[in-house]
N, C-alpha and C positions, 0 to 999 in steps of 0.2 A: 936436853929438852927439844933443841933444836930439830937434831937428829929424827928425835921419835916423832917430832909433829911431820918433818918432812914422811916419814916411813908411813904414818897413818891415811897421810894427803894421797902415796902412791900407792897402799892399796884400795880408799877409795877407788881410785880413776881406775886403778883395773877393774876393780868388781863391775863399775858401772859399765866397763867398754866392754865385760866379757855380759852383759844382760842385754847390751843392747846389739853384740852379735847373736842372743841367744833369738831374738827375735824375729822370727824368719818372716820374710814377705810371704804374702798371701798368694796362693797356687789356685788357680782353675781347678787343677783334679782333685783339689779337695773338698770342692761343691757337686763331685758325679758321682752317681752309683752306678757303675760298670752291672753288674747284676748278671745276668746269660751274654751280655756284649753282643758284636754284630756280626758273626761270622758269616750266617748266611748270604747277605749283599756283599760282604769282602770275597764270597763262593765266586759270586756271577760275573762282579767286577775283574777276578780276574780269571775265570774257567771259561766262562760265557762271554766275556767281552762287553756285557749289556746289563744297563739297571735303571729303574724306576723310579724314582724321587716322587713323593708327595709331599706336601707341608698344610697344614689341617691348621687351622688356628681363628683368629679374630684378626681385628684393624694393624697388629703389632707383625703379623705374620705376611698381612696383604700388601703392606704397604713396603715402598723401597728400602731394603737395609740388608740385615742377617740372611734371609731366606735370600738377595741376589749373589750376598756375599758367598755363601755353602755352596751355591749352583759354580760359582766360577771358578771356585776355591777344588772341585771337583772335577769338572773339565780341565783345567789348567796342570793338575796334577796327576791324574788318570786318562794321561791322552789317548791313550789304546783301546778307554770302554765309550762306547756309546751310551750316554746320559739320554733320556727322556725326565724332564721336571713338570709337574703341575703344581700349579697354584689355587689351594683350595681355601684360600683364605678369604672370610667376609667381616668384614668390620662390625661390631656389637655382638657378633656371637660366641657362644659361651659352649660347653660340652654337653649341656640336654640339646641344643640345635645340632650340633656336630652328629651326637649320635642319630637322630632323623635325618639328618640329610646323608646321613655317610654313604648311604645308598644311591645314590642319584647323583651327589657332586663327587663320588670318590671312586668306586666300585663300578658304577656304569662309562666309568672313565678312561680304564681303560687295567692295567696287571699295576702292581703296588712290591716293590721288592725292599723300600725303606721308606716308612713314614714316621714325619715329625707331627708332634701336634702338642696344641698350647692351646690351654684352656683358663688357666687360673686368674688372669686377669678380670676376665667378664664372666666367672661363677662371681667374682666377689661381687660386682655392678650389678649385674642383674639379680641376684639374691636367690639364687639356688640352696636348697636346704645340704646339709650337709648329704644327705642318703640319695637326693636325686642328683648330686656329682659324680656320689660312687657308684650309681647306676649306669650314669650316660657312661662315665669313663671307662669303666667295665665291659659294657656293652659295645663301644668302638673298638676296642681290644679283640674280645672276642667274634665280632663281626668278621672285621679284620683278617683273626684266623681262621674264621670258619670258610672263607673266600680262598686264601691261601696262607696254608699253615706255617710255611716258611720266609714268611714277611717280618721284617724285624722295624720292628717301633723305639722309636724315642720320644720318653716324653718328656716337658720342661716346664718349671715353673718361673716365669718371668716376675718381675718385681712392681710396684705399684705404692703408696704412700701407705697407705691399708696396712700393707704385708706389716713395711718398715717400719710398722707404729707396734703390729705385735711383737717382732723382735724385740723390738727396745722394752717393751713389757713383761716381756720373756715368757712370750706365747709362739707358737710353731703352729703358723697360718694353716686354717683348716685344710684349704685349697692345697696349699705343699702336703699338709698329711696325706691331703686323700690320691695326688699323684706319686708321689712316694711309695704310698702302701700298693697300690696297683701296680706300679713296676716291679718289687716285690714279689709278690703273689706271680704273677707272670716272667718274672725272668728277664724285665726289660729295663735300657741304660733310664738312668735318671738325673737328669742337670738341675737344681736348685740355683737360678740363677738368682731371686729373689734372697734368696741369704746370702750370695757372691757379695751381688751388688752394695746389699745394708750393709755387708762388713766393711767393705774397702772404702765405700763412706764413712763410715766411723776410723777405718785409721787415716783419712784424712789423706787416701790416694787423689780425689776428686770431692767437688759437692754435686748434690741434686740439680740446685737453682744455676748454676752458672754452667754444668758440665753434660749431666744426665739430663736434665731439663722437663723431664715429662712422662707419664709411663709409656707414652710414646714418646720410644727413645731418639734422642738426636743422633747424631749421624758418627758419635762419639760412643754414645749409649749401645748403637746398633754393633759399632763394630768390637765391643765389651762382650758383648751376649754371642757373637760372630767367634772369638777368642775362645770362650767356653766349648761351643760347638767343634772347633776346631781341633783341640785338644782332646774330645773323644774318638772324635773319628780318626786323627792321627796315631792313637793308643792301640785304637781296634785295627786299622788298616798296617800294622808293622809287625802283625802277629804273620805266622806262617799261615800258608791259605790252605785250608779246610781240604779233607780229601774229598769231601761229600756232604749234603746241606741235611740240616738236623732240623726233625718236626720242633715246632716252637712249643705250638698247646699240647701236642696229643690228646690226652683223656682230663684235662683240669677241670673240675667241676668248681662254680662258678663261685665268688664270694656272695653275692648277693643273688638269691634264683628269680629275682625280682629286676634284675640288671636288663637296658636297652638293647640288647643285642642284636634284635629284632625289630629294631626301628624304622618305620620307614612312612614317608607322606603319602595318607591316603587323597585321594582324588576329591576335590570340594563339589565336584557332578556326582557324589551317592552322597548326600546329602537332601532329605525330603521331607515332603510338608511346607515347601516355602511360605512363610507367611511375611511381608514385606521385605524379603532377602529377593535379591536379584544375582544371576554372575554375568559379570565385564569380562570379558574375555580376553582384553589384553588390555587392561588399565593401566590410569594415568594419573596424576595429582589434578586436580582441577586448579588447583592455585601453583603458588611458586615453593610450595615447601620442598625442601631435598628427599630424596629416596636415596635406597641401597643397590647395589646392582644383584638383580638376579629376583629383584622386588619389585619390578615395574616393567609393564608391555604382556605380564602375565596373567591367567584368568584369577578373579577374585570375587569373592562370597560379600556381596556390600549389600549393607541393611537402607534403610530411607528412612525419612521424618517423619515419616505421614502418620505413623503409629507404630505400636510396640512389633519387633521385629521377632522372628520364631523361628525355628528350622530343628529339625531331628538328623540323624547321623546315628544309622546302625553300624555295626563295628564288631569283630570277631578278636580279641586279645586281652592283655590286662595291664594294658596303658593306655588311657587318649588325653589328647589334648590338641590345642590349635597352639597355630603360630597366624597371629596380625599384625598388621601396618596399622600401629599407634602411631596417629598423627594429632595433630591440634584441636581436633572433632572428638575423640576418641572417649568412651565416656563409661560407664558402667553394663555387664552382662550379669543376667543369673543362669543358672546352668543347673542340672540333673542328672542323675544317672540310674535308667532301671527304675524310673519314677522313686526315687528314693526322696532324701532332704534337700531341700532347694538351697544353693549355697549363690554368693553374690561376691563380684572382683571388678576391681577399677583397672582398665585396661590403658587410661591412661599413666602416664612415665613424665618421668621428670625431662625427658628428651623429648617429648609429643608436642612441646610447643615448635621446634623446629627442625624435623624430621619425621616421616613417617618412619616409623622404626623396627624392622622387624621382630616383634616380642613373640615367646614361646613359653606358655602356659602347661604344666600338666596340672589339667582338671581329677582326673581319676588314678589312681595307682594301685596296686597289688588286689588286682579286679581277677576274679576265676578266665579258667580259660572259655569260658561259654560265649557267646554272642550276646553283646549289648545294646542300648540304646543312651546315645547322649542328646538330651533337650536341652534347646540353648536359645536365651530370648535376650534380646536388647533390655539394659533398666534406665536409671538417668543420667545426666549426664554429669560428666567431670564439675566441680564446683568451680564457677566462675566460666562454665560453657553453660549455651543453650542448646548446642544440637551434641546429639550422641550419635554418633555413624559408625558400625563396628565393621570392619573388612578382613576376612580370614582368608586368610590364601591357602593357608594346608590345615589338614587334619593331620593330628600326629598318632597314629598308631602302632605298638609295641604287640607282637603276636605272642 
């Protein structure tokens, strides 16, 4: 009996050591979707000698971490190419701003031969519908390549409390679907860092509260999300180098015909009719609340008190919208379109008490290609304000 209990005790302990060698640590590359990969920038980095770095994102992208980390991680290792990097990162913004501004912070910036871009954090904050993510992100895609078709994009989805609530619910964050599916359909790498990260939390590599700390990541966080990155570009860069660079889009016709592609800030001087709207031509806070950079010292569309504010905005496409500085003032508009039904939006945010903040509205969507008119009047103000002051600094129009 003795015999058998020992024989049973040792195959236990094997079975259990062979289950718990069965269980392999958790790998980066198995949060990427390689997809068309990057040959084209691996073409120039080492044919040409020379490549282009952008990084497109919000607060997680602008601020020091990942994005310093890729730049040195790139120099350091390809001392032979000359790097050019820009940073087109602004804090609170989400992928319907990316794709209006791509024009102006990205494209009049200067040639693009790899761009990063993160979006999924501030779709979820800012409350972008599901179809206007697949639009912007679609539309920054093909922007992109309609500029130059041999730019190879990556896109990523970072992690957030949000995400790591739908995992554990065993939902697949709309934001991850919708950059997932767009890489996809286009042929571009895709990093789910927001699933990396919820997993290796769960097997209890790190926590949140003590390690990651924040969806702005600590400096532990950053160089986590830095590792992922790293690991694609090292996959893609040890391949053999391309004899010749391959069209990215060619002829792909669009998912959505509805998609921003065409995005870009019309000018708040064609704007008419003023009726208590003034433009400040390089404004300022009048008090002490914080701004964003690239949101202040510039011309802006500001209403008064003195009575109900008005202005018209012809427009040739079939998207508009504004982007404002929601600040503490910041209070209710109604708006039209083509004198149609008068609809009504609170422009303040749960941020408007301490920051003007740049918010980006679309008012109108899948509008004929004809010329429009959008009427747009101040209403009341925020509950618990008395003044309502509404300030636009762009009109957003999609042709």
């Amino acid at each position: 009996m003795k015999l058998l209990y020992l024989a049973l005790c040792l195959t236990a302990a094997v079975s259990l050591h062979a289950q718990v060698r069965v269980k392999a640590p958790l790998k980066s590359e198995d949060y990427i979707i390689r997809n068309g990969g990057l040959d084209n920038v691996w073409y120039r980095m080492q044919k040409d000698k020379e490549a282009h770095v952008v990084f497109l994102g919000g607060s997680i992208t602008n601020m020091s971490g990942w994005r310093d980390l890729v730049c040195k991680y790139l120099k350091d290792t390809y001392r032979g190419t000359k790097f050019t990097f820009l940073n087109a990162g602004i804090p609170s913004l989400g992928s319907v701003p990316h794709a209006f501004r791509f024009q102006r912070d990205v494209i009049e910036k200067g040639p693009v031969d790899l761009l990063f871009v993160e979006s999924a954090v501030n779709d979820r904050g800012n409350g972008y519908t599901e179809a206007q993510q697949r639009r912007a992100l679609e539309g920054i895609v093909r922007h992109m390549l309609a500029v130059n078709p041999n730019a190879n994009i990556v896109l990523m989805a970072f992690t957030d409390p949000d995400k790591m609530a739908d995992y554990h619910a065993g939902k697949i964050p709309v934001e991850v679907q919708v950059h997932a599916a767009i890489a996809k359909k286009y042929g571009l790498p895709f990093i789910n860092l927001a699933k990396e990260i919820t997993d290796r939390i769960d097997a209890k590599e790190f926590t949140w509260k003590d390690d990651f700390k924040d969806l702005h990541p600590s400096p532990f966080g950053q160089q986590l999300y830095f590792n992922s990155i790293k690991q694609l570009l090292d996959g893609e860069f040890k391949k053999p180098v391309p004899e010749f660079i391959e069209t990215v889009m060619q002829q792909r016709s669009p998912e959505d015909p509805f998609n921003y592609e065409e995005g870009y800030y019309a000018d708040i001087h064609d704007a008419t009719h003023l009726q208590h709207f003034t433009i400040n031509e390089s404004w300022q806070p009048a008090d002490s609340t914080p701004t964003r950079r690239g949101f202040v010292n510039v011309p802006v569309l500001v209403s008064d008190t003195t009575g109900t504010a008005s202005l018209d905005f012809p427009f040739t496409g079939r998207t508009i919208g504004i982007a404002v500085l929601s600040g503490p003032d910041a209070g209710f508009i109604k708006y039209s379109i083509d004198g149609g039904i008068e609809q009504e939006i609170d422009l303040h945010t749960q941020w408007s008490g301490s920051l003007y903040l740049p918010w980006y509205l679309i008012l109108g969507d899948e509008l004929s290609r004809e010329s429009h008119n959008l009427r747009l009047q101040t209403g009341g103000p925020h509950p618990g304000n008395t003044k309502n002051v509404c300030r636009i600094v762009y009109f957003l129009v999609n042709k």
